[in-house]
C-alpha positions as CSV (number, residue, x, y, z in Angstrom):
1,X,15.9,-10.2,13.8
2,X,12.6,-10.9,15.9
3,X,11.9,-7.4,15.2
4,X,11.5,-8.0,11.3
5,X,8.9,-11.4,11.8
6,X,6.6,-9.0,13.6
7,X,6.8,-6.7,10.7
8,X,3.5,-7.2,8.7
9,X,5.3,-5.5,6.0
10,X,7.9,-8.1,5.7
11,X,8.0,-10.7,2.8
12,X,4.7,-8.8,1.4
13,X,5.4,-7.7,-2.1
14,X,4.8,-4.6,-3.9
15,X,2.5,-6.1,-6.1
16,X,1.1,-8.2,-2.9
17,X,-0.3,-5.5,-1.6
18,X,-1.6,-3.2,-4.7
19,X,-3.7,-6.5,-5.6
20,X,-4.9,-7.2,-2.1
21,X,-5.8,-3.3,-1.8
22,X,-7.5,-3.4,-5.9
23,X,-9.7,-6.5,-4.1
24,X,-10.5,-5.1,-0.9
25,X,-11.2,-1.0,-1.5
26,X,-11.2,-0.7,-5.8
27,X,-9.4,2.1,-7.6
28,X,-11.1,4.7,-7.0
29,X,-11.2,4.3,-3.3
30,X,-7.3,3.8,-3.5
31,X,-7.1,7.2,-5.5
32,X,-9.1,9.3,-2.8
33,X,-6.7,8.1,-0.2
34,X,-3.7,8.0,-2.4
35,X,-4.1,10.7,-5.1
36,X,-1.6,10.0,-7.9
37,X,-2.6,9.7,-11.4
38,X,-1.8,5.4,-11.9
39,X,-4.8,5.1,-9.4
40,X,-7.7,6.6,-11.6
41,X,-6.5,7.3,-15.2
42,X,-6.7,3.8,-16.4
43,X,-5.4,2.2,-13.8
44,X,-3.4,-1.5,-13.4
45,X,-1.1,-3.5,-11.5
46,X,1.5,-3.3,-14.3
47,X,1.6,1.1,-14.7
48,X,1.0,1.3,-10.5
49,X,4.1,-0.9,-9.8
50,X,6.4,1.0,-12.8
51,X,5.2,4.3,-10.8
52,X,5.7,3.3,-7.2
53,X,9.0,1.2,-8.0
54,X,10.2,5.2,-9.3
55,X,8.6,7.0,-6.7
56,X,9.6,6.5,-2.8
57,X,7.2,8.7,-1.6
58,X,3.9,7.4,-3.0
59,X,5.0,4.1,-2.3
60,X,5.4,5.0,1.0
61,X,1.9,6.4,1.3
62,X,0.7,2.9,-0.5
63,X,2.0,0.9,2.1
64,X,0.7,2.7,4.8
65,X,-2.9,2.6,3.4
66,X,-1.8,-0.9,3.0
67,X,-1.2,-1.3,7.1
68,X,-4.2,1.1,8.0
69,X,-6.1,-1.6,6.1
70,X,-5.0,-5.0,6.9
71,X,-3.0,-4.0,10.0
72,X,-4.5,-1.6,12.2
73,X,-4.2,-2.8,15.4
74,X,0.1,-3.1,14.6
75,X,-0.2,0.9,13.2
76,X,-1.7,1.4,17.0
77,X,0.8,-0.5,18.7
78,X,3.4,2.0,17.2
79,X,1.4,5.0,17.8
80,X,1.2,5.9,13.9
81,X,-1.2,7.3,12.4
């Protein structure tokens, strides 16, 4: 149970992190690290979480640009790139 506190994933939202990623990098650069279609053909929270709620592996990839952003010194500590 320790394990999940030091998770930075855990309690962040979906939708947390799509809006804190929108803020900090835009659409576009979100696209060119993520490249599906909710990310540059008129893109929004609402279609991106529809999508990624659908689609494990893209959300996957979202919440690891999510860590490499806000979290890189935890992605080192694991050795993940």
């Amino acid at each position: 149970m320790a394990q999940e506190h030091l998770d930075p994933l855990n309690g962040v939202t979906l939708e947390k992190m799509l809006t804190e990623l929108q803020a900090k990098l835009g659409w576009q650069a979100m696209y060119l690290e993520v490249s599906i279609n909710c990310f540059q053909k008129d893109p929004s929270i609402k279609s991106s979480l529809k999508f990624l709620r659908k689609t494990q592996w893209a959300r996957d990839k979202v919440e690891q640009l999510y860590l490499n952003t806000f979290h890189p010194y935890y992605l080192a500590s694991k050795n993940i790139k």
